[in-house]
Backbone as CSV, one residue per row, in Angstrom:
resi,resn,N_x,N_y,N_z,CA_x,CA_y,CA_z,C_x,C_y,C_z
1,UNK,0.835,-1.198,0.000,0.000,0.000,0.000,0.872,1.252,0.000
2,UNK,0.530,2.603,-0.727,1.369,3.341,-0.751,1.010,4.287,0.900
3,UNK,1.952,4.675,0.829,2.338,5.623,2.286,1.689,6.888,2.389
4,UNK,2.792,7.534,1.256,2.698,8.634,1.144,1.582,9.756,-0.181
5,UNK,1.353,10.770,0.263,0.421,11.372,-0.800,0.495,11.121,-2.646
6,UNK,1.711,11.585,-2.465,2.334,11.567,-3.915,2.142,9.610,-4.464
7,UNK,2.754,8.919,-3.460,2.581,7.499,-4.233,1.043,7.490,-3.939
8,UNK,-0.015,7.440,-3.696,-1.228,7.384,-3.706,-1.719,7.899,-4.874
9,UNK,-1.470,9.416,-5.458,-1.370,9.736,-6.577,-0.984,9.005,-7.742
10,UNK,0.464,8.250,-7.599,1.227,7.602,-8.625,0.639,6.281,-8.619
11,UNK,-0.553,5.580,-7.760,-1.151,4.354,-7.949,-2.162,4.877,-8.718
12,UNK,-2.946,5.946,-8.751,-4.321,6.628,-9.225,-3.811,6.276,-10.891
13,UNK,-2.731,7.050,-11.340,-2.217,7.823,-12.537,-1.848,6.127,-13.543
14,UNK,-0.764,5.417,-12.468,-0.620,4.277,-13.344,-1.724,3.497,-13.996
15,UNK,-2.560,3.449,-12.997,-4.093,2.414,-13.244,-4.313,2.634,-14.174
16,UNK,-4.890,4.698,-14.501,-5.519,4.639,-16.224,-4.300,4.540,-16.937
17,UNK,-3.400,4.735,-16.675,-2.084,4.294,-18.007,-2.293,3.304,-18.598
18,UNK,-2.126,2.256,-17.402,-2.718,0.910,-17.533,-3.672,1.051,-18.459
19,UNK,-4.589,1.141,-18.388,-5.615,0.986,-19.135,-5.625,1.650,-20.350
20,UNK,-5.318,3.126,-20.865,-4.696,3.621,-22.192,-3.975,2.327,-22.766
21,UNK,-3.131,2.081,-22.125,-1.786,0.840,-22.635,-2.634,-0.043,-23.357
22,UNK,-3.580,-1.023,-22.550,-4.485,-2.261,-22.722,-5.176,-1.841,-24.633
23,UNK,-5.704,-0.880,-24.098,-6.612,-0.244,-25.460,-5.712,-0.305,-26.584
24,UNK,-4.502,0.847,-26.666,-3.539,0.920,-27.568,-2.635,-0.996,-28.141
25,UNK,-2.660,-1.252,-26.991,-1.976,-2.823,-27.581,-3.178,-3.792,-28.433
26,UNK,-4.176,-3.959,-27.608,-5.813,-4.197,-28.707,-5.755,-3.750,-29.747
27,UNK,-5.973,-2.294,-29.966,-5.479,-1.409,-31.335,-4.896,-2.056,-32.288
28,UNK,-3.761,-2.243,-31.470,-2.623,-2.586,-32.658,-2.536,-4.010,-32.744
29,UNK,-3.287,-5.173,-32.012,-3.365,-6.501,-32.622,-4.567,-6.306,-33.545
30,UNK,-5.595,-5.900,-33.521,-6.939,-6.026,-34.401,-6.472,-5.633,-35.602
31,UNK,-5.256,-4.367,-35.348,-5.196,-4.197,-37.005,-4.348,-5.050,-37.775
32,UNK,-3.129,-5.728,-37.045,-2.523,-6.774,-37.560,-3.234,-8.018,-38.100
33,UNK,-4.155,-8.651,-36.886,-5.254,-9.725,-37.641,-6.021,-9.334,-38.720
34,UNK,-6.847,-8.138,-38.939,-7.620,-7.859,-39.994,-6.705,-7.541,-41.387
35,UNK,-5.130,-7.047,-41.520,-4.562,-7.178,-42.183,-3.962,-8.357,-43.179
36,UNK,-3.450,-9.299,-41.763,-3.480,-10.692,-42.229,-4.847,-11.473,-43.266
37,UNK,-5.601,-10.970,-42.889,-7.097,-11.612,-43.283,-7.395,-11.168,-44.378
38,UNK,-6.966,-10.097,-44.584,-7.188,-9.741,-45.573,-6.695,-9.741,-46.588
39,UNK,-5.054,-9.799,-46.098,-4.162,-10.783,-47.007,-4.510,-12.219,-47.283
40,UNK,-5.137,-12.880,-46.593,-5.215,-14.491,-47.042,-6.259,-14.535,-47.346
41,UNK,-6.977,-13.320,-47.890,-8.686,-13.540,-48.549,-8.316,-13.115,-49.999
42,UNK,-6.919,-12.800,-49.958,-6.643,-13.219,-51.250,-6.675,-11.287,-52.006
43,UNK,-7.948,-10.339,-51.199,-8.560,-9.654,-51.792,-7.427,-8.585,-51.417
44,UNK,-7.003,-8.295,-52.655,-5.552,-7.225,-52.535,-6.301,-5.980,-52.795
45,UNK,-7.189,-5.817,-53.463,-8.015,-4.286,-53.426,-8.207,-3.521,-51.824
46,UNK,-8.984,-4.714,-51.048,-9.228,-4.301,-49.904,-7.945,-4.164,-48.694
47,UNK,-7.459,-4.863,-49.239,-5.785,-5.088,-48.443,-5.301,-3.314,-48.644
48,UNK,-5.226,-2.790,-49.698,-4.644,-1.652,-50.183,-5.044,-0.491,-49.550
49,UNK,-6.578,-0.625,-49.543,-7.141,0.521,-49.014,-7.330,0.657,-47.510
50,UNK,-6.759,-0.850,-47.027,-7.104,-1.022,-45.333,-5.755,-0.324,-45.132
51,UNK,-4.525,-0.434,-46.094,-2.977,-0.471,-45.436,-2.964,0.889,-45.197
52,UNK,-3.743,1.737,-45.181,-3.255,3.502,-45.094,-3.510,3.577,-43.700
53,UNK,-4.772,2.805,-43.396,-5.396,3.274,-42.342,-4.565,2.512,-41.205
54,UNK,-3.781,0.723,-41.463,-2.750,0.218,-40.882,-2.090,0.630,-40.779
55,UNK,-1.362,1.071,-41.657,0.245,1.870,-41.090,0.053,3.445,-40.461
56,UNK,-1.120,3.750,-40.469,-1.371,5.195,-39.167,-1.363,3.941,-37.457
57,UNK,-2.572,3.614,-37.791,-2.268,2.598,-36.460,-1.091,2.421,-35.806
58,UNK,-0.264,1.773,-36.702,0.612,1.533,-36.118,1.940,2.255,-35.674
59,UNK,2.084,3.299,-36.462,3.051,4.545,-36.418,2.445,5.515,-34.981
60,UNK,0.878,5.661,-34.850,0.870,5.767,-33.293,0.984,5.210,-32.409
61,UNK,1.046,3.636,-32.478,1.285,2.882,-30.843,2.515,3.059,-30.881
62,UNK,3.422,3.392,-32.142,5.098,3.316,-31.726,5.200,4.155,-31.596
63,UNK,4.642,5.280,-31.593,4.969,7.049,-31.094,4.956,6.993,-29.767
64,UNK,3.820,6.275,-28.884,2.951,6.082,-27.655,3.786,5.287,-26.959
65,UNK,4.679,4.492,-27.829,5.622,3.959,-26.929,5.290,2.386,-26.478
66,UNK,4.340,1.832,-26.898,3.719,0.132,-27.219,4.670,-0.538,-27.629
67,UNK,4.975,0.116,-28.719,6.224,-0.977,-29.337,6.972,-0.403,-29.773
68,UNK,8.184,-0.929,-30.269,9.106,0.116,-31.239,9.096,0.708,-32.027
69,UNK,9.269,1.343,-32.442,9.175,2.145,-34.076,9.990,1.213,-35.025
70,UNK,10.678,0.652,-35.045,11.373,0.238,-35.733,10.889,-1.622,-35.986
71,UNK,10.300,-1.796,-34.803,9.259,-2.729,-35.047,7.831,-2.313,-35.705
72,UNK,6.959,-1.388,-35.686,6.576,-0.882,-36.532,6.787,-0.861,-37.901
73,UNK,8.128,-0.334,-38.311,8.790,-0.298,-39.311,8.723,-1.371,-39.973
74,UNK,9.206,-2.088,-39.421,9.425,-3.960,-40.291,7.937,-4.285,-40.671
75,UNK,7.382,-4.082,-39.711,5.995,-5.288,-39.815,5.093,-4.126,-41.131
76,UNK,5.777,-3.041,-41.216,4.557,-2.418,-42.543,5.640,-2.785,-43.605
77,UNK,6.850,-2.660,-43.632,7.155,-3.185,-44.562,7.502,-4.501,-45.449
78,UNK,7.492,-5.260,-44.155,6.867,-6.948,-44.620,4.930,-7.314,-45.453
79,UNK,4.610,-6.295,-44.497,2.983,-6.625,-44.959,2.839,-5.757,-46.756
80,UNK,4.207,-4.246,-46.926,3.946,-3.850,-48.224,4.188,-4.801,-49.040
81,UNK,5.501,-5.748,-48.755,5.783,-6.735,-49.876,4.752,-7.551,-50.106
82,UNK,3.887,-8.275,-48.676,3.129,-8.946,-49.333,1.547,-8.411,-50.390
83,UNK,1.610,-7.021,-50.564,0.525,-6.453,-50.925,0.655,-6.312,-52.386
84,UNK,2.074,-5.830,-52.251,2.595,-5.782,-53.747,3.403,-6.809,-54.816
């Protein structure tokens, strides 16, 4: 249990972090699965027009600090090859 004022505060503050965090990592698996899916539905039209809105996704959880940027990086440019 915290003691003092300030850590009472810093249990308040982490919790919704926590929870921002939870949302943002969801975020960024739903758009990976619906990407995938959409890659193995074969349908590259819809793949194309989903990838703008994927690679924003994902360029904010790595801004936000979820994952790397540079993991970011790879995984849009693995998913461009498979688009193209």
């Amino acid at each position: 249990m915290p003691n003092t004022k300030s850590a009472i505060r810093r249990v308040r503050r982490v919790k919704k972090q926590t929870q921002i965090n939870r949302i943002r990592k969801s975020k960024y698996r739903k758009a990976l699965k619906d990407m995938d899916a959409l890659i193995k539905s074969k349908n590259k039209e819809k793949a194309k027009k989903y990838f703008s809105k994927f690679q924003s996704i994902l360029m904010q959880v790595a801004k936000t600090g979820i994952i790397n940027k540079k993991t970011a990086s790879r995984k849009i440019s693995r998913i461009t090859k498979k688009i193209n």
